[in-house]
N, C-alpha and C positions, 0 to 999 in steps of 0.2 A: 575639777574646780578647786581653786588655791584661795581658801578663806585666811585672812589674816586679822590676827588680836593684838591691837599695840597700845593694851592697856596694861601699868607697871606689872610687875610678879603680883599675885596675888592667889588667894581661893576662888574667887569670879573666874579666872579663866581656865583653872584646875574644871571649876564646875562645866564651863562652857565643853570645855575638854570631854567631858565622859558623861552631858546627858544626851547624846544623840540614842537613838533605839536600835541603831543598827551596829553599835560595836560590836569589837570583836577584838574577843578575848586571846592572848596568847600567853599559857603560864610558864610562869618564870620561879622556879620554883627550888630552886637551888645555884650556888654558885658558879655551874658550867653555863645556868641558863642565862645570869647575868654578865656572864663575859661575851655576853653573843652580841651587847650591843658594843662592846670593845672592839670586838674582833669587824662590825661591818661599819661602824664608824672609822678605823684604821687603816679599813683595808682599802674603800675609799679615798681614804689622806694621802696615803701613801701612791696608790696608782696615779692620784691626780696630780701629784709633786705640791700637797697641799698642806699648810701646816699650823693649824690654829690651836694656841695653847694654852687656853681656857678651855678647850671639850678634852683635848690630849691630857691636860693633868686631872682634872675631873674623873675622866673616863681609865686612867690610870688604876683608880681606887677598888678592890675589892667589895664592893658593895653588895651581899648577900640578900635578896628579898624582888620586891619588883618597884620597877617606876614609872612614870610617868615621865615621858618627853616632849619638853617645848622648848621651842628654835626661834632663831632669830627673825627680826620681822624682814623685806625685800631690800632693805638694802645691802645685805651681806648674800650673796648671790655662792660662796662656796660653798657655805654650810646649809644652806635652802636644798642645795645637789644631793648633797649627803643625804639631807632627812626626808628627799624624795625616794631615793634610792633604799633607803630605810621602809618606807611605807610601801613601797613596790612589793617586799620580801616580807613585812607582815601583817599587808592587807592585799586588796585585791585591785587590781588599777584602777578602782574608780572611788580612788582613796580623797579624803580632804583633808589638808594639814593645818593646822595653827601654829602662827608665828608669832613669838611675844619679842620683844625690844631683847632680851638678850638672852645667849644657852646655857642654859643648867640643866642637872638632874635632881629630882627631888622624888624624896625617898615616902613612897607611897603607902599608905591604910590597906591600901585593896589587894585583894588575891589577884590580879591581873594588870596588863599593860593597857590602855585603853585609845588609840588613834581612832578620832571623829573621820566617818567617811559621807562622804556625797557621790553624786554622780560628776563622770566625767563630761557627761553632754548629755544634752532632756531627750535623749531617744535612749538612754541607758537604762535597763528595765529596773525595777526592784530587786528582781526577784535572783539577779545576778550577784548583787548584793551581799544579797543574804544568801547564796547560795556557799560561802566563804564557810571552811569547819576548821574545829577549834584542832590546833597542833602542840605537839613539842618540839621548839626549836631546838636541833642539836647543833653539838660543835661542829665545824667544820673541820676538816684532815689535815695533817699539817704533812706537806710530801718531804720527806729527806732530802738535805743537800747537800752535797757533795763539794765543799767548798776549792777542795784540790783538785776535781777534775774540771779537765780544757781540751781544747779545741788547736791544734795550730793552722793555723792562715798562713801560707804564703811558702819557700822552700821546706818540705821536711829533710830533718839532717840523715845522714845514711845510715844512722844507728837506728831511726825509727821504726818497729818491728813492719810496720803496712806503707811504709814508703812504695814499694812495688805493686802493691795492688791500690794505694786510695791515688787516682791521677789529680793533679791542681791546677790544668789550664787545658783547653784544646791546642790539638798536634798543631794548628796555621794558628795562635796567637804569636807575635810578635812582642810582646811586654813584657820583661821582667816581674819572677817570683819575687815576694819580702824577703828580706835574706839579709839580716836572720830571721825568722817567721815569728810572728804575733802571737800570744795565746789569750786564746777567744775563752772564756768562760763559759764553763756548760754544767752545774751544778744538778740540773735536771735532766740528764743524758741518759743514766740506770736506766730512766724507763722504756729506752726504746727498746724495744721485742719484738722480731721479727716473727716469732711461732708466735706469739700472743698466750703465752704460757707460764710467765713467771710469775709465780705466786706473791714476793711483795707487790707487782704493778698490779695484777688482778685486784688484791685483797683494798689496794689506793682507790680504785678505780668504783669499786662496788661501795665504799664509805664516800665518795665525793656522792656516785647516785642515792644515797641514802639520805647523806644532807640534804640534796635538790627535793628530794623526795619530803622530806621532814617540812623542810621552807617554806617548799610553793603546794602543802597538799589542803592550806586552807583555800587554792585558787580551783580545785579539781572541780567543781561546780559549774565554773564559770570557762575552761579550758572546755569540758564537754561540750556547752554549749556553744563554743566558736568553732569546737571542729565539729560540732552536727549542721551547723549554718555553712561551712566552706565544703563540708561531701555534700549536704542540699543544693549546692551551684552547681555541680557536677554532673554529666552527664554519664552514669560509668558507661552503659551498654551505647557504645556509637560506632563510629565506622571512619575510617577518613576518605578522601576523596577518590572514586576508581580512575583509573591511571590505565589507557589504552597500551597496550606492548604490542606492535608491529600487524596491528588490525588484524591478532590472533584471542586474545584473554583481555580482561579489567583486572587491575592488579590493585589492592586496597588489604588494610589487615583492619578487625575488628575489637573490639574490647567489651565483656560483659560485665556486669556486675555481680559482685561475689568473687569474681576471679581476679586472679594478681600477675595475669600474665597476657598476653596480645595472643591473636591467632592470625594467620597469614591466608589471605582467602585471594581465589580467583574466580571471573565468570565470565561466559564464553562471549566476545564483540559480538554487537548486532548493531555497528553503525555508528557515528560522532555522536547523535543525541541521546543525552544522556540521562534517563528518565528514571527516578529513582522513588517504588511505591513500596514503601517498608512501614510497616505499623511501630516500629520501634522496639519492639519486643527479641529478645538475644534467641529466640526460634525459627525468629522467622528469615529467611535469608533476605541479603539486601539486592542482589540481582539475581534472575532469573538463570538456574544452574550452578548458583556459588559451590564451590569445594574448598575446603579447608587443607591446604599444601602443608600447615605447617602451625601443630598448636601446640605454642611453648607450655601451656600448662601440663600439657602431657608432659611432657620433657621434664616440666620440676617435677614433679613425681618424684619422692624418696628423696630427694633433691635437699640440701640445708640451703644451696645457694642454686640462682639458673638465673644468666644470660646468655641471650644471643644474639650474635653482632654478621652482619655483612650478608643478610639470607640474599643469596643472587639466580636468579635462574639463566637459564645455559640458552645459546642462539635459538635453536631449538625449540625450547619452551619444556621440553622433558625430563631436566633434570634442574635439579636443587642443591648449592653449594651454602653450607653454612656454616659459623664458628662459634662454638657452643662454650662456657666458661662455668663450673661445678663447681669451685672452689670459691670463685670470690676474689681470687689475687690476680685479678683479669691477665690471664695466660688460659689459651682457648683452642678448643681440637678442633678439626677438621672434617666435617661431613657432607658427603653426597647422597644427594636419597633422587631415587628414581619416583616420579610423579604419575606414573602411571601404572605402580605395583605398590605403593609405598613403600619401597624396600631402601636400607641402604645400602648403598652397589661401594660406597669406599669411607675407610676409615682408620686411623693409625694411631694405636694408643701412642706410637715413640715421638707423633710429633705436636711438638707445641709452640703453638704459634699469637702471631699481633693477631685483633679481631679483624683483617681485612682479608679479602678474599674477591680474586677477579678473574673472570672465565678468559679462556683465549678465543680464536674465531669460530673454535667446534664443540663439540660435547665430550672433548676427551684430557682437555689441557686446561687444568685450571694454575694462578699465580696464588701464593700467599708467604707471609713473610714472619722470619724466627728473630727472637730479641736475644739481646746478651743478657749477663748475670743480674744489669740493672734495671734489666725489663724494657730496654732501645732496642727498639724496631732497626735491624742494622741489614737483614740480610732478604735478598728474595729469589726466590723455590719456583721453577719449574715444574710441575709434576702429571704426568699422563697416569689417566685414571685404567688404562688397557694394560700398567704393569711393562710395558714394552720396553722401557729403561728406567734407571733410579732417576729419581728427583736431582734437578740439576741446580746448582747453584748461580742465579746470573748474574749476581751484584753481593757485593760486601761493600757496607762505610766501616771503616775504623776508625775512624775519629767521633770522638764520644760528644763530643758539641752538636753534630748531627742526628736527626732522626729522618727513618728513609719508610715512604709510601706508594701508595702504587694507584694506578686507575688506567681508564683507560677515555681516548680520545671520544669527542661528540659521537662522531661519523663510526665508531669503534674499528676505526683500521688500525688505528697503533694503541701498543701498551705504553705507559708513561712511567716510569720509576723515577719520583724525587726524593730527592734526599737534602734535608737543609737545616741550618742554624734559625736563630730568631734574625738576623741579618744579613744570610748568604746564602743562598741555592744554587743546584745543579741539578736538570731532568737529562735521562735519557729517555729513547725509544727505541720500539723491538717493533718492526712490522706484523701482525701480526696473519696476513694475507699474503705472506710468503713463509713457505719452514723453512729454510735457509737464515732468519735474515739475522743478523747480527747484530747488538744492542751498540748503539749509536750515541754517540752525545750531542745536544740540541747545543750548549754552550757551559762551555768550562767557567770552573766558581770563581768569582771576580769578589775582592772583598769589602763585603758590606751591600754588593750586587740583590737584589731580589728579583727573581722574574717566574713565571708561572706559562705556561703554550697551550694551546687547541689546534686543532688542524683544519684547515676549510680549501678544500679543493686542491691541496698540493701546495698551500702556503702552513706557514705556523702562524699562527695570532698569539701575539705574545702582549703580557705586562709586565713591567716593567720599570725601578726605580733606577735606572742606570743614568749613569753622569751626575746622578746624586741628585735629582728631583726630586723634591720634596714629597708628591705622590708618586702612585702608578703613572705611565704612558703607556698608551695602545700604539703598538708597534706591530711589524711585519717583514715574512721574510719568506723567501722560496723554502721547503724544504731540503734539509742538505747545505745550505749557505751557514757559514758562521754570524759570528755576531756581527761582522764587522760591514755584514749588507740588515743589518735593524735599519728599519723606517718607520716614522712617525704615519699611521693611516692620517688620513687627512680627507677632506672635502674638497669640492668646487664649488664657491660661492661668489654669486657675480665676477666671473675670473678669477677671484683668487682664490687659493689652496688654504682654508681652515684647518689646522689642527683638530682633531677631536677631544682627543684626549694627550696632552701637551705633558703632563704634569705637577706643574703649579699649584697655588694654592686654593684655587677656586674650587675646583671640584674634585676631588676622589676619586680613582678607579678600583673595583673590589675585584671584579673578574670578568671573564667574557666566557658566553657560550656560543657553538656555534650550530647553525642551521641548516639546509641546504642552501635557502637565497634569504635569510639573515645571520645578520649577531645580536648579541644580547647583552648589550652591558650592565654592570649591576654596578654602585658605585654610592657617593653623597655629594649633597649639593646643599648649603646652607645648614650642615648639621641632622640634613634627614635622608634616610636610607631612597636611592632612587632608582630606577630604573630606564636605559635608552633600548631603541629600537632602533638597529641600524640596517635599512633596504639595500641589499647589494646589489651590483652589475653581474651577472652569472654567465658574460662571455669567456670564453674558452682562453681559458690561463690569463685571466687578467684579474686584480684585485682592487676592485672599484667599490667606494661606498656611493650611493646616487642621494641618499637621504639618511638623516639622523633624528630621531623623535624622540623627546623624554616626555613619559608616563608621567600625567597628571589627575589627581585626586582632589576630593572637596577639603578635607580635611586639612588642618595647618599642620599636623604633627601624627606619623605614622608611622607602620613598619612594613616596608614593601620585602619583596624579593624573589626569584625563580623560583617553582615551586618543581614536580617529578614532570618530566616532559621525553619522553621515552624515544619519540620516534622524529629523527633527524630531518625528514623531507617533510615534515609540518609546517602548516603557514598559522596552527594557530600557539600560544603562548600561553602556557600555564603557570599564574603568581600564585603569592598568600598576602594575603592582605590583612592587618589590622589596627585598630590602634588604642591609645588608654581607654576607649567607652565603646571601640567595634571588636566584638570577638572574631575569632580569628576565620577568615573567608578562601576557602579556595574560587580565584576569578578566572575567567578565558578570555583572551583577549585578539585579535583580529592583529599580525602582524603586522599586515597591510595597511590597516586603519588604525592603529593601536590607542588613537584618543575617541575615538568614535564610541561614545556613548551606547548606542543602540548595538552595536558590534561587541560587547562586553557582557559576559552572563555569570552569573556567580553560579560555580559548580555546586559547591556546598557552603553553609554557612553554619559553624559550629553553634550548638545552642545550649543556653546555659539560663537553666532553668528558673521562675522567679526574677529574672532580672529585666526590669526597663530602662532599657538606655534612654529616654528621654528624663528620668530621675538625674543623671547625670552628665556632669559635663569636665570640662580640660583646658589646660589651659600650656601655651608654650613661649617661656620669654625667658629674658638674659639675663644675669646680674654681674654688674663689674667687677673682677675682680680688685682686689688690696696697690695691685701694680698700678690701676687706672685708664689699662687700654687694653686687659683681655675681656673680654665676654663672654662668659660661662652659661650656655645653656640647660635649663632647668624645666622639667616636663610636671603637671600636676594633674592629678584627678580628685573631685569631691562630688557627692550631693549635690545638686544645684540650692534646694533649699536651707542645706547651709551655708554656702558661701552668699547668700542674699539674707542672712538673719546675722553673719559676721558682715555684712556690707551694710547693713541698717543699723546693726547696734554697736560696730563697733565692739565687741569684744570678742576676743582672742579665741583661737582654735586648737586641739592637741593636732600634731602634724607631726609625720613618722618621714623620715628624712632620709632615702637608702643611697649607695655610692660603691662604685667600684675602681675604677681608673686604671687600669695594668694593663700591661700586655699587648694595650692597643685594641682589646676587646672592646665593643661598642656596648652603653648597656640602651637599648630602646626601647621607646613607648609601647611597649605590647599591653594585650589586656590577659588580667588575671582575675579568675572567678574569686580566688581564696581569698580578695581584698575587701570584698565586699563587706564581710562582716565589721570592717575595720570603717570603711567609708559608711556606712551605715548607724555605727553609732556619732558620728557625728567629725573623726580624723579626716583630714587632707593626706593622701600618700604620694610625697613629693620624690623624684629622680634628679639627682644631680649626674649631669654628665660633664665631671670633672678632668682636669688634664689628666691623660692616664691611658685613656682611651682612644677611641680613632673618630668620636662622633664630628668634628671639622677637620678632617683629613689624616692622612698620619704626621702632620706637623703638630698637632695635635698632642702627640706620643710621643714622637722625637727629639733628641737637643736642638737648639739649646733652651727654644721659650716652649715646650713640653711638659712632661713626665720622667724623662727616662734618665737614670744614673745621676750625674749629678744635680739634676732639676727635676726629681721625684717630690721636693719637697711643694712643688706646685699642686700637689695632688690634694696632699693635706689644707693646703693655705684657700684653695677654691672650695674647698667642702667646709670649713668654718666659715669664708665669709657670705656662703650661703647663707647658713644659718646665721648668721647675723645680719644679713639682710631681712632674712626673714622675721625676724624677731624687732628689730631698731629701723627699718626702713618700710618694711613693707606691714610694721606691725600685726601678723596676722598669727604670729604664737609668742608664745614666754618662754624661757627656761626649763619653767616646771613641766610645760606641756611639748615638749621637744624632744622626740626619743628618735632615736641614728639606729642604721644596721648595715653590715656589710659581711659577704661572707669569704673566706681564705685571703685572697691579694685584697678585697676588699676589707678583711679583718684587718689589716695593719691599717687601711686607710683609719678604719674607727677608732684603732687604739690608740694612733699619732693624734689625733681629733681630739680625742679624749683628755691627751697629757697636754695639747696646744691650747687647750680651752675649756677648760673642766668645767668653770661657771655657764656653759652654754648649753649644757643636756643634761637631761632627767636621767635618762633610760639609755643603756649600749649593749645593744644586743654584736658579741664577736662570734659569726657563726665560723667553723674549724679554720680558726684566724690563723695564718703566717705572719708572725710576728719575733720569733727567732731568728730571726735572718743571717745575723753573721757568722752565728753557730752551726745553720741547717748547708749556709750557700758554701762551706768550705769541706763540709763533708762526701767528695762524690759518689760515697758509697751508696747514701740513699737514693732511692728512683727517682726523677726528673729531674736531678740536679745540675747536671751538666750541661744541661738543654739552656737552663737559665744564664748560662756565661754568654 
């Protein structure tokens, strides 16, 4: 709550100021403590490209002793920013500020600073309040910079000592280097450390945690209390859904509490129904004969760091291939452990490899794949676990633009090696039901080409942006044909031939699965994640669709998708389902019927404890953007009983406003337990799904009315005029109660937000923000960078 006083300067509002019973003190007790309000009044001004010089010369002044701060009243919307941002760092967010007609500092009687607080919303307890303890603000660290050192962009000249090792473009660009090459300023460069060893960065690093520490440890009261509310939503001991493998095992991994690590359990079939009588307790097993194949916590043992990536079991069912990562700089070993001795049967300290790992057709040939210096997945290994030859190399990418992965087809007859940019791909395949057979290419890299393949019955089922369609197209081809026999699958509908899936703008395609007698498209449609069911004709070498379904839900706003479906000659279909108010659901669904209500059973439904979804509800609509003819989809969840005491009284709500937009990554309405405490005190937790993203197609992401390259700037421009709608049109928050968060590609979205529009947010949370850009993207030394071109 934002109280304001706009009555002249006087002692009445001094008074009004410090007789609330719930301040809180923070002493200031010498000169470095009175620079503190210099330093986050400036640091403020400065980020925001903001410049007021009546607090700037004021605040200039050595002023030894303590004060007392009052600000401007709401029509100065800069300096409001500022003194929210102030009271976040030395009160507790359910601060209340006063605003008088104009800013000064005035030089206070009292041994303390004094900011009146309230509650943020009438569900905010007291006793959070007051749980706030007294600190000393320290200085914050001032990091060295290095005003001479740079960066060059663009040719380096032949004198430059790493000309030969840093590369500046992929081998297939076409464009000319700068030449003469730019120098990028990097004045914060010293710190990068790749051992994490150097004693100034360390020594930086431990005084920035010191400040945060000093800052926020009058919050430590109230920080307990939100994370003992978000582990109370939590379910630690649960299980996820058992997953039938070849009507041999149920395949699921479990999670206890107290533990920090998953355990991999199987239990033996007894049939499709799936009956599950577990009291909940981490003793009791969840199916009848469970075994534990695989329990990472043993594994951390002695461990500073333990993941494990790709655990796959062998045709067989006997053996266990996994890639285990001790270090923490995800570079990961390779093991097999025999499931019926526990033993591990292979292991090679010499090799290190990506975290993927895929079996071949037996128990003797597993794939996995070695990075270069940059940590690009470049190369993939052959290797027989019988010693019977060395490990073979079948593929190398040398162009550093590319990263290359592996898997293998629905039907698992072929292995599939891709290898791709963010705009161009190439798969091969290796039969894997012949030893002969020799790694193939499905179609050579076209540029700017995207395509993705499945196999069904001796055809490929391919996606595909070729001919420059705006989305995917579901295409088709014999095995063995080049591209140049693609066909659009298609329909018969009252005699004519329906495209399915065309391209265009209407609908999305994300990927196909395939089945014995379906496909499985996964895709969007109106901005929300969707699902088809496509019935095929299963005559002998013909590739006939006879019927197309898309999966319908009650819901307006949700997150569907394929969920673990193991066994290829299935008719039934396993999703996940959920959305902002449904936690998250494994469903089963009747390929055959796949709308048929009664046909449809939820396997499991994740529970999360304490919470009634009828407390709460959701909301999914549009706001135009600044241009006048995009529509930006925007997802919300609250309280129901708030948004009906903000609908009867008309006054405004805090609302936390998150956003991502890159890469084409979609961010969707899923459900999070850990929001509760946030919705519960009385916030809206609003999603923007701004240009950036792929949530209405990859036109969505792409030039020219997009995100990407030179119409990045839509990314930013759609995330303020959110919030400005939400604040000036849809009146349901202010300023003050407006706080943004975005993490890495989404850090830049917040910190461009921030300088496009400083008067529009309280609160900016940049979680490990990218926001270097020019400096980071010309370096290709570091890891992921060249992916990025």
């Amino acid at each position: 709550m934002i109280e304001y006083f706009d009555q002249p300067t006087n002692n009445n509002v001094n008074n009004q100021l410090c007789s609330s019973k719930r301040d809180l003190d923070v002493v200031m007790s010498d000169k470095a403590g009175s620079n503190i309000f210099f330093w986050l009044l400036q640091f403020q001004v400065s980020t925001a490209a903001l410049l007021c010089p009546l607090l700037s010369s004021q605040l200039k002044e050595s002023m030894i002793g303590s004060y007392r701060v009052v600000l401007p009243q709401q029509k100065n919307r800069n300096i409001r920013s500022i003194a929210l941002s102030l009271a976040c760092l030395f009160s507790s967010p359910t601060a209340s500020i006063a605003f008088q007609a104009r800013p000064f500092l005035v030089k206070s009687n009292f041994s303390s600073h004094h900011i009146q607080k309230n509650q943020m919303s009438s569900s905010t307890s007291t006793e959070e309040g007051n749980s706030a303890a007294k600190a000393i603000i320290a200085n914050p660290p001032a990091a060295r910079r290095e005003e001479d050192r740079y960066v060059l962009a663009g040719l380096l000249p032949d004198s430059h000592p790493l000309k030969s090792k840093l590369i500046r473009q992929s081998e297939t660009s076409q464009n000319p280097l700068l030449d003469p090459p730019k120098k990028i300023s990097d004045p914060y460069g010293w710190m990068r450390n790749e051992d994490r060893k150097d004693e100034e960065v360390l020594n930086y690093l431990k005084q920035e945690n010191a400040f945060t520490e000093s800052s926020t440890a009058h919050l430590a009261g109230l920080r307990s209390k939100l994370y003992d509310e978000m582990i109370s939503s939590i379910q630690e001991t649960d299980h996820t859904t058992p997953a039938n493998k070849g009507g041999k095992y149920w395949y699921y991994s479990r999670t206890n509490e107290g533990d920090s690590y998953n355990m991999y359990c199987r239990a033996p079939y007894d049939g499709d129904d799936l009956n599950i009588d577990w009291n909940g307790s981490k003793e009791t097993s969840i199916l009848p004969g469970e075994e534990v194949y695989l329990n990472v916590n043993e594994l951390a043992k002695d461990q500073s760091y333990c993941s494990v990536s790709s655990a796959a079991v062998s045709k067989s069912q006997n053996l266990l291939a996994y890639a285990a990562d001790f270090s923490g700089n995800e570079i990961y070993s390779l093991y097999v452990k025999n499931l019926e001795t526990g033993e591990i049967v292979d292991h090679d300290d010499t090799i290190e490899c990506y975290g993927a790992v895929v079996w071949g057709s037996n128990d003797n040939t597993v794939f996995y794949i070695k990075m270069d210096e940059a940590q690009r997945p470049y190369q993939v290994y052959r290797r027989t676990l019988d010693k019977s030859k060395e490990d073979e190399l079948l593929f190398q990418q040398d162009d550093d633009l590319f990263w290359t992965g592996i898997g293998r087809s629905s039907d698992d007859k072929y292995l599939f090696i891709e290898t791709s940019s963010s705009e161009t791909s190439e798969i091969y395949y290796l039969d894997l039901e012949k030893a002969d057979s020799a790694l193939k290419c499905v179609a050579k890299r076209r540029k700017k080409v995207l395509y993705e393949v499945d196999h069904w019955h001796g055809h490929w089922v391919i996606t595909s942006n070729v001919d420059e369609t705006p989305n995917m197209r579901l295409m088709v081809c014999k095995v063995g044909e080049n591209e140049s026999n693609w066909k659009d699958v298609s329909m018969a509908d009252n005699q004519n031939d329906i495209k399915l899936f065309d391209g265009g703008h209407e609908r999305s395609l994300d990927g196909v699965e395939s089945f014995d007698k379906h496909l499985v498209a996964s895709g969007r449609f109106e901005g929300i994640p969707r699902v088809w069911v496509l019935e095929m004709d299963t005559d002998e070498g013909a590739f006939k669709v006879k019927k197309s379904t898309q999966l319908k839900f009650e819901e307006s706003a949700y997150d569907v998708g394929v969920s673990v479906n193991y066994n290829y000659d299935s008719n039934k279909l396993v999703l996940y389902y959920l959305s902002l108010t449904t936690p998250l659901q494994s469903m089963e669904v009747s390929m055959n019927d796949p709308n048929n209500a009664g046909g449809r059973r939820v396997l499991k439904a994740k529970n999360v404890p304490g919470y009634d979804k009828a407390d709460y509800d959701c909301q999914r609509i549009t706001v135009t953007s600044r241009d006048g003819k995009t529509e930006i989809p925007v997802s919300m969840v609250y309280r129901r009983d708030t948004m009906e005491q903000h609908a009867s009284s008309g006054n405004t709500l805090p609302v936390h406003l998150v956003g991502y937009g890159s890469y084409g990554a979609c961010s969707e309405a899923d459900f999070s337990p850990t929001r509760m405490p946030l919705l519960n005190r009385g916030m809206v937790y609003i999603m923007a799904h701004v240009r950036g993203g792929s949530e209405m197609g990859r036109q969505w992401y792409e030039e020219p009315n997009g995100a990407k390259y030179l119409c990045k700037e839509n990314t930013f421009n759609d995330f303020v005029d959110i919030a400005n709608w939400l604040i000036e049109d849809k009146k349901m928050t202010t300023p003050e109660q407006l706080s943004i968060e975005g993490r890495s590609a989404g850090g830049l979205l917040i910190g461009a937000s921030i300088n496009q529009s400083p008067e529009t947010f309280a609160v900016a949370i940049l979680g490990v923000p990218f926001v270097d850009v020019a400096a980071t993207m010309t370096d290709s030394s570091i890891p992921l960078t060249c992916g990025e071109w």
